[in-house]
Legacy VTK file of the C-alpha trace (Angstrom):
# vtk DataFile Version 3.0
C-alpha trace
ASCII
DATASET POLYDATA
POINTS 386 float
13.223 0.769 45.516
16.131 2.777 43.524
19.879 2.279 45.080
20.434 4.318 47.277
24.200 6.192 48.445
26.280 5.441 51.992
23.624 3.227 53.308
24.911 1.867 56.997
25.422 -1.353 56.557
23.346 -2.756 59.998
20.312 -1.400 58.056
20.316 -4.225 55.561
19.637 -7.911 56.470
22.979 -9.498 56.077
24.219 -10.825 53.022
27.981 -10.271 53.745
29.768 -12.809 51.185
27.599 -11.185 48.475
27.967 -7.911 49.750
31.966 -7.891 49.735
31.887 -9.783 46.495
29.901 -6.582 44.697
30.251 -3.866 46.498
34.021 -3.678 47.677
33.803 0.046 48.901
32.984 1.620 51.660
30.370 3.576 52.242
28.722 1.709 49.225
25.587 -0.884 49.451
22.079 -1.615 48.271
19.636 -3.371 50.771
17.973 -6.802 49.679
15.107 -5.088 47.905
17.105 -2.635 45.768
19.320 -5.882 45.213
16.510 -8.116 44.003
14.864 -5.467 41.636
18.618 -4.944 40.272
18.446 -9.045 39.770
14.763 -9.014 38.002
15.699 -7.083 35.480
16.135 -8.266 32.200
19.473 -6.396 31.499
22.601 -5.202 32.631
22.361 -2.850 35.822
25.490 -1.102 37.354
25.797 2.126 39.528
28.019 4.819 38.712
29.783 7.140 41.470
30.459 10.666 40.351
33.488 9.610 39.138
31.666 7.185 36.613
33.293 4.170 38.686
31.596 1.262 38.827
30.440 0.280 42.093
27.478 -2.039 41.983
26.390 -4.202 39.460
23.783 -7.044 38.882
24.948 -10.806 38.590
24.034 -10.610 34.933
26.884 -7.324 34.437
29.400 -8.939 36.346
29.042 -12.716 34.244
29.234 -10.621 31.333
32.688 -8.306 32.190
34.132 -11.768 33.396
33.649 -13.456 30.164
33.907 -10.390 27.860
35.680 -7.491 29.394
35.785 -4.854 27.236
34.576 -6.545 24.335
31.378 -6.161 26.182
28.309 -2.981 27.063
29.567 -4.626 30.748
32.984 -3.292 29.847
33.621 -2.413 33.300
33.886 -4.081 37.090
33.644 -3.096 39.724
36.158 -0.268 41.336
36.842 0.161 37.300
36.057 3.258 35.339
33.086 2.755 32.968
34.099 5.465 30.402
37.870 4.357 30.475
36.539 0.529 29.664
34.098 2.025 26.928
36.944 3.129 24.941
38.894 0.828 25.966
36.513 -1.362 23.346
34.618 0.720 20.893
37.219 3.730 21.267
36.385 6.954 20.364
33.953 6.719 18.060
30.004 8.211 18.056
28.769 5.332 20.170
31.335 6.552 22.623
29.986 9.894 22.220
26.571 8.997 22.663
27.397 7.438 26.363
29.137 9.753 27.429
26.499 12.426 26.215
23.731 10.199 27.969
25.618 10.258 31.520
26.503 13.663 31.246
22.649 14.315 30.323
21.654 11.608 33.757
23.175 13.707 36.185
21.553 17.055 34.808
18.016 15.917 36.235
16.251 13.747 38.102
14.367 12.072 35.013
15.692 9.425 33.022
17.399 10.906 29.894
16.470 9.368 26.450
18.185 5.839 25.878
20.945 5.909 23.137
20.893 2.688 20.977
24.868 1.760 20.538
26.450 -1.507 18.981
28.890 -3.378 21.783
32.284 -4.429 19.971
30.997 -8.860 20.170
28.386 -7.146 17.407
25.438 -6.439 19.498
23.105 -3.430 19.300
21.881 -2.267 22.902
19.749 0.090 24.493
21.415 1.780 27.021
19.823 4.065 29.970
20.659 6.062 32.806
18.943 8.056 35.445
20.446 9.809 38.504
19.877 8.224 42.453
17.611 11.361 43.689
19.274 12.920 46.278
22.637 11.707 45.302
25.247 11.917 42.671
25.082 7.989 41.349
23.926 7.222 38.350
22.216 3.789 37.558
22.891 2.744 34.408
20.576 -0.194 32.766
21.196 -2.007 29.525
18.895 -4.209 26.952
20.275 -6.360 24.250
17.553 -5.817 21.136
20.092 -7.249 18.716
17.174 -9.823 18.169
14.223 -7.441 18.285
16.088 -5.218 15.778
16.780 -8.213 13.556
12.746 -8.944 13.947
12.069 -5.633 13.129
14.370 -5.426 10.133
12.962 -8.748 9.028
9.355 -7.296 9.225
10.376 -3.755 7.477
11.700 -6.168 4.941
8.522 -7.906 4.326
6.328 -4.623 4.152
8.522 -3.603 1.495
8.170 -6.746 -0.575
4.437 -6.845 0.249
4.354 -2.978 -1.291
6.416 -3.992 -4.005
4.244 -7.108 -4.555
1.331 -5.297 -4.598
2.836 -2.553 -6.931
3.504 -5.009 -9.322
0.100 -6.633 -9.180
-1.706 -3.012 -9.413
1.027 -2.571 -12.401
-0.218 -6.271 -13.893
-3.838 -5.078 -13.415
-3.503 -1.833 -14.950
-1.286 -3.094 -18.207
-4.264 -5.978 -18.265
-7.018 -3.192 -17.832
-5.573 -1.146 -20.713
-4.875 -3.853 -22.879
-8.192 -5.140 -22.494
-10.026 -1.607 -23.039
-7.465 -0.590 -26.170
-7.987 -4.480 -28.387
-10.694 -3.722 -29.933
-10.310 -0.240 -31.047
-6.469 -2.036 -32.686
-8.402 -4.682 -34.123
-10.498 -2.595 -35.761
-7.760 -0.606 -37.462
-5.671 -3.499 -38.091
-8.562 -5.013 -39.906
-9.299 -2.216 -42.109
-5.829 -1.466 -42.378
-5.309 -5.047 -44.083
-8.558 -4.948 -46.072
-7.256 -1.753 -47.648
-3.600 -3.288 -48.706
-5.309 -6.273 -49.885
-7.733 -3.771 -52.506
-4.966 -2.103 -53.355
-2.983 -4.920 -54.427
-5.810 -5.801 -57.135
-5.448 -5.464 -60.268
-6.937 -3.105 -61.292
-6.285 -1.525 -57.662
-9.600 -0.734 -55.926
-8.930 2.623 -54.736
-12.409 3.653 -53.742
-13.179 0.830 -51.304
-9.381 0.914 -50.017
-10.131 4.447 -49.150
-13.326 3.509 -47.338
-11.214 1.039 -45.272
-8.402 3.748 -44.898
-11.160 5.933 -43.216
-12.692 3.434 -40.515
-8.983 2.869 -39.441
-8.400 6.419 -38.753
-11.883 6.383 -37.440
-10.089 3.748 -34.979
-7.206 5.510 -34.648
-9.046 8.028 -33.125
-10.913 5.798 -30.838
-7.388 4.734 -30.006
-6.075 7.540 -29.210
-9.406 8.880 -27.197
-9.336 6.139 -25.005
-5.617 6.446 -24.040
-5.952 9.833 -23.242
-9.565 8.982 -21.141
-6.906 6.532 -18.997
-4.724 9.212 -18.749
-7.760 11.562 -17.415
-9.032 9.072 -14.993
-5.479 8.747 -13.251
-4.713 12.310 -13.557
-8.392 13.057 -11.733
-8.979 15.477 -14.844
-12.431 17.614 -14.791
-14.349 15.779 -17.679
-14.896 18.352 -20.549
-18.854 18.577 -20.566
-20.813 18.481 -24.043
-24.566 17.955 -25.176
-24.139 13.979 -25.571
-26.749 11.586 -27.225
-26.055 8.236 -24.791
-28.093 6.383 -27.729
-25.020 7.118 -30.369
-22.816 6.169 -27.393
-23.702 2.801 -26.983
-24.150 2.335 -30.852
-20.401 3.294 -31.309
-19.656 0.799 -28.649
-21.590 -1.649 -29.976
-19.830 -1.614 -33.525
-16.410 -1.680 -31.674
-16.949 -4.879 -30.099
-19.515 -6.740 -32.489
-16.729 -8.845 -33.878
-15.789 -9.785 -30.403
-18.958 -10.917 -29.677
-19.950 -12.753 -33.020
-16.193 -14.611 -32.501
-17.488 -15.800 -28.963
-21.119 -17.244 -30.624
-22.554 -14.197 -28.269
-25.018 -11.831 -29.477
-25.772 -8.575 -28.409
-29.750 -7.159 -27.349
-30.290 -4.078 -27.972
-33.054 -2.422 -25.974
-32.501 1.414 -26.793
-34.898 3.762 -27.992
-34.117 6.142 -30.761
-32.115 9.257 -29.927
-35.136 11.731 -30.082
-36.892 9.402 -27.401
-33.682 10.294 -24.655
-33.214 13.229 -23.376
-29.076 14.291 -24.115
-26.907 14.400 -21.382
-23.878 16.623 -20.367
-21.114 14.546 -20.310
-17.260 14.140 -21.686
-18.568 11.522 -24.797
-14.880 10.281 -24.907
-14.964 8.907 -21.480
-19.265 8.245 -21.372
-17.880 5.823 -24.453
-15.049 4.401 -22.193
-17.114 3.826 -19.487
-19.757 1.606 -22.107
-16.824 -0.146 -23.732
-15.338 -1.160 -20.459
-18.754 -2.289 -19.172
-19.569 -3.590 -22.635
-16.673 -5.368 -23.381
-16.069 -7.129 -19.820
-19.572 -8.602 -20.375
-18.801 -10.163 -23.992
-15.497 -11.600 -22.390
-17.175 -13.290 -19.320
-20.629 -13.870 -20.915
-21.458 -17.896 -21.025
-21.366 -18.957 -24.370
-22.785 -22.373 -23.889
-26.169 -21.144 -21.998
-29.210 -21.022 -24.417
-29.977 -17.550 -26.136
-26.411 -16.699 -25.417
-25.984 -13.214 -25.455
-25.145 -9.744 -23.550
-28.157 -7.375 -23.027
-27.994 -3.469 -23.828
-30.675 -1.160 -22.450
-31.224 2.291 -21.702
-34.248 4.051 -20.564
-35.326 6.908 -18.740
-36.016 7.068 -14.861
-37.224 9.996 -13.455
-34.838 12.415 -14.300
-32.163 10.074 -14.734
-30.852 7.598 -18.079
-30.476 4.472 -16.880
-27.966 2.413 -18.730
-27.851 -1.286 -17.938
-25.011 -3.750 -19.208
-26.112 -7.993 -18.056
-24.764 -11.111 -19.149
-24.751 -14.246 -17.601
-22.145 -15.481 -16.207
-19.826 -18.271 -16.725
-18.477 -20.234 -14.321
-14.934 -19.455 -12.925
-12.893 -16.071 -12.112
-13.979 -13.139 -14.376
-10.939 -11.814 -16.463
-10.901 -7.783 -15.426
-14.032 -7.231 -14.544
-12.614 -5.296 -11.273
-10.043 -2.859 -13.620
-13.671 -2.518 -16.314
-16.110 -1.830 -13.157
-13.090 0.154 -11.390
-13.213 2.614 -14.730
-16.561 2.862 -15.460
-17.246 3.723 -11.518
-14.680 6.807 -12.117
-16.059 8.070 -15.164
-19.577 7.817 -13.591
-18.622 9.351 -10.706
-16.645 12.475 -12.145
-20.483 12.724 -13.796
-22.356 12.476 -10.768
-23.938 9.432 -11.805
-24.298 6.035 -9.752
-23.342 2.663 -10.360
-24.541 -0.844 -8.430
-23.117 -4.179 -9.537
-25.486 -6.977 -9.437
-24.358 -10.439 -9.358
-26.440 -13.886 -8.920
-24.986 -17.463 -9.762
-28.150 -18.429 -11.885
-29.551 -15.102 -13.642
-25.972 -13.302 -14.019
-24.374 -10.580 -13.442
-26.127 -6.806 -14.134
-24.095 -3.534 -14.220
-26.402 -0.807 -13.698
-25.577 3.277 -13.949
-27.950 6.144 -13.812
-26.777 9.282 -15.438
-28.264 13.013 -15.263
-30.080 13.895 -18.342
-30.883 17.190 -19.602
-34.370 18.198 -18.156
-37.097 17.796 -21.590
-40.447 18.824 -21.749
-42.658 15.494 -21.914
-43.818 16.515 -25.245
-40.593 16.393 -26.455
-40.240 12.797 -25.231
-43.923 11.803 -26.518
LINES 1 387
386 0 1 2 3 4 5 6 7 8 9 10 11 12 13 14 15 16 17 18 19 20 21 22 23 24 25 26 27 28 29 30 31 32 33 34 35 36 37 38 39 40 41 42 43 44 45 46 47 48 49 50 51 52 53 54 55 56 57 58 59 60 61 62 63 64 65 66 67 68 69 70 71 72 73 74 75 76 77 78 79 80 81 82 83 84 85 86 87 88 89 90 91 92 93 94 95 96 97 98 99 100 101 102 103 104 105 106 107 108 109 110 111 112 113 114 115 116 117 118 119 120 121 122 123 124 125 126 127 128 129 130 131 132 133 134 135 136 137 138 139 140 141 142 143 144 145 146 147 148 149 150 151 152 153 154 155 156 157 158 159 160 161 162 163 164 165 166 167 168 169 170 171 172 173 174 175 176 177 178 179 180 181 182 183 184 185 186 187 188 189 190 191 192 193 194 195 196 197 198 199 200 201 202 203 204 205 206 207 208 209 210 211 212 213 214 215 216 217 218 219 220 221 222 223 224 225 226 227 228 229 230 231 232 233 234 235 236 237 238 239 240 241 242 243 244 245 246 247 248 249 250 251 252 253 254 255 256 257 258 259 260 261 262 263 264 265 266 267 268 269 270 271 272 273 274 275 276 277 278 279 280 281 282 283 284 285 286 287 288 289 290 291 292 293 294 295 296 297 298 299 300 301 302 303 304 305 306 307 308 309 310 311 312 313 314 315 316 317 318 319 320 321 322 323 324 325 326 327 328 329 330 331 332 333 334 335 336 337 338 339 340 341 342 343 344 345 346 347 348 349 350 351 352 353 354 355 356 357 358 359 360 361 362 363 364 365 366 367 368 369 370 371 372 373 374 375 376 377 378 379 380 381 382 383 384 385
């Protein structure tokens, strides 16, 4: 039941001590019901006159005035101007503004006017409301203390930022890891060759003809280097792949002499089941990032292959399907967390993807784990393939 205006009081079941103690005025007074529902809530509740005097209030308003006065949302009792004791204590600042605005906007309808959230001078933030008594020019004005929900809430805004930040740094730890890991071998290379060739030069007499040979397979790697960085650079920019007649055969080949070393250090060796070149179709596809894409696959296998299983070794094949090459990396697997298999898998899936080609990751505790793609080849005749 709202509070109601100049209700008689032999219409109300009495409660005369309370009733003189709140409502002083005559003319002024809330039946039991309206008084209870003014009691349940779980707030400050007062009732404005036209004048903005106070002149009802719940238990919980009037403890509060009595303790804080001004210093309080309550800053008000009753037969006291509300606007004059809102000053009084936060003065004439914007939160003053913003009650007086909400009143003003109360007694211009019947509906309750957006609450205003304003800090109370004892450092509490409150939500304050008001609606106008239909019929009548009261307003009731209700309060909530948030202070602690807003804390809560700033607490938990907190938290999503350092969970974004957390996970922003471990996407940043991945992606330094993932480039690291797709860029050492193409910088071992170089460095190696770059060494061999100071080392002939240094001889006496200086070998100039092999240090030249070594001087070419590091810019050989240089260029690898400098392919795959701008591949990665592709792949995040979403860049349309720049489409070429490519043999997948010489692909893997390259791949394979990139991380040889790698595997030969680990006591791994590496199958090769590919046919020649002339017994593959070619394939339209960006051969800088097709050779990522291998690498990536390639080179996650050699790292996570188990080097104490018999036969150690990572498998290679390619074959045609249909009309499709299909290009399978395996290894088996050691036991423990792979290193970056998810940032390898996570580029090879792109570059496979901006080719229209698919990609299913197998992986069983006892035979290992098997990377397979399927890639569109150029159509051939079958005597071509024969």
């Amino acid at each position: 039941m709202i509070p109601s205006e100049s209700v008689s009081s032999t219409s109300r079941r009495s409660s005369p001590a309370r009733d003189l103690a709140r409502f002083p005025h005559p003319g002024y007074a809330l039946d039991d019901v309206a008084s209870d529902i003014m009691e349940s809530f779980p707030g400050y509740v007062a009732v404005l006159d036209a004048a903005n005097t106070v002149i009802s209030a719940n238990r919980a308003w009037l403890e509060l005035h009595e303790a804080r006065g001004t210093q309080s949302i309550a800053s008000a009792g009753i037969g006291e101007s509300y606007l004059a004791g809102v000053r009084a204590g936060i003065g004439e600042g914007e939160d003053a503004t913003r009650i007086t605005t909400l009143l003003e906007t109360a007694r211009g309808s019947d509906a309750v006017a957006e609450p205003v959230v304003v800090h109370s001078p004892d450092d509490r933030q409150l939500r304050l409301s008001a609606r106008r008594v239909r019929g009548g020019s009261s307003l009731v004005v209700t309060c909530v203390d948030i202070s602690e929900w807003a804390s809560s809430e700033r607490a938990l805004h907190q938290a999503q930022r350092d969970l974004i930040a957390a996970a922003q740094l471990a996407t940043a730890g991945e992606l330094v890891g993932g480039i690291a890991h797709d860029l050492r071998q193409p910088l071992a290379a170089v460095e190696m060759n770059v060494a061999v060739a100071a080392h002939l030069l240094r001889q006496t007499p200086p070998e100039s003809a092999s240090a030249l040979v070594a001087l070419d397979d590091a810019m050989e790697g240089a260029n690898v280097l400098r392919e795959s960085v701008q591949v990665l650079q592709d792949l995040v920019a979403r860049r349309e792949p720049a489409f070429n007649d490519v043999s997948i055969v010489d692909v893997i080949d390259d791949v394979i002499r990139l991380v040889q070393a790698e595997a030969n250090a680990r006591g791994l060796g590496i199958e090769r089941l590919v046919p020649s070149p002339d017994r593959l179709p070619r394939m339209q596809a960006d051969a800088s990032m097709l050779r990522e894409a291998i690498l990536s696959l390639l080179l996650d296998a050699v790292e996570n292959a188990d080097a104490r299983a018999p036969d150690a070794r990572v498998l290679v094949s390619a074959r045609l399907v249909d009309d499709r090459i299909e290009l399978v990396v395996h290894h088996t697997t050691q036991s423990g967390p792979s290193q970056v298999s998810a940032w390898a898998r996570s580029v090879a899936r792109s570059v496979a993807e901006a080719h229209g080609a698919s990609m299913s990751v197998d992986i069983d505790a006892v035979f290992g784990t098997t990377v397979r793609t399927l890639w569109p080849a150029v159509r051939v005749s079958q005597g071509q393939l024969e």
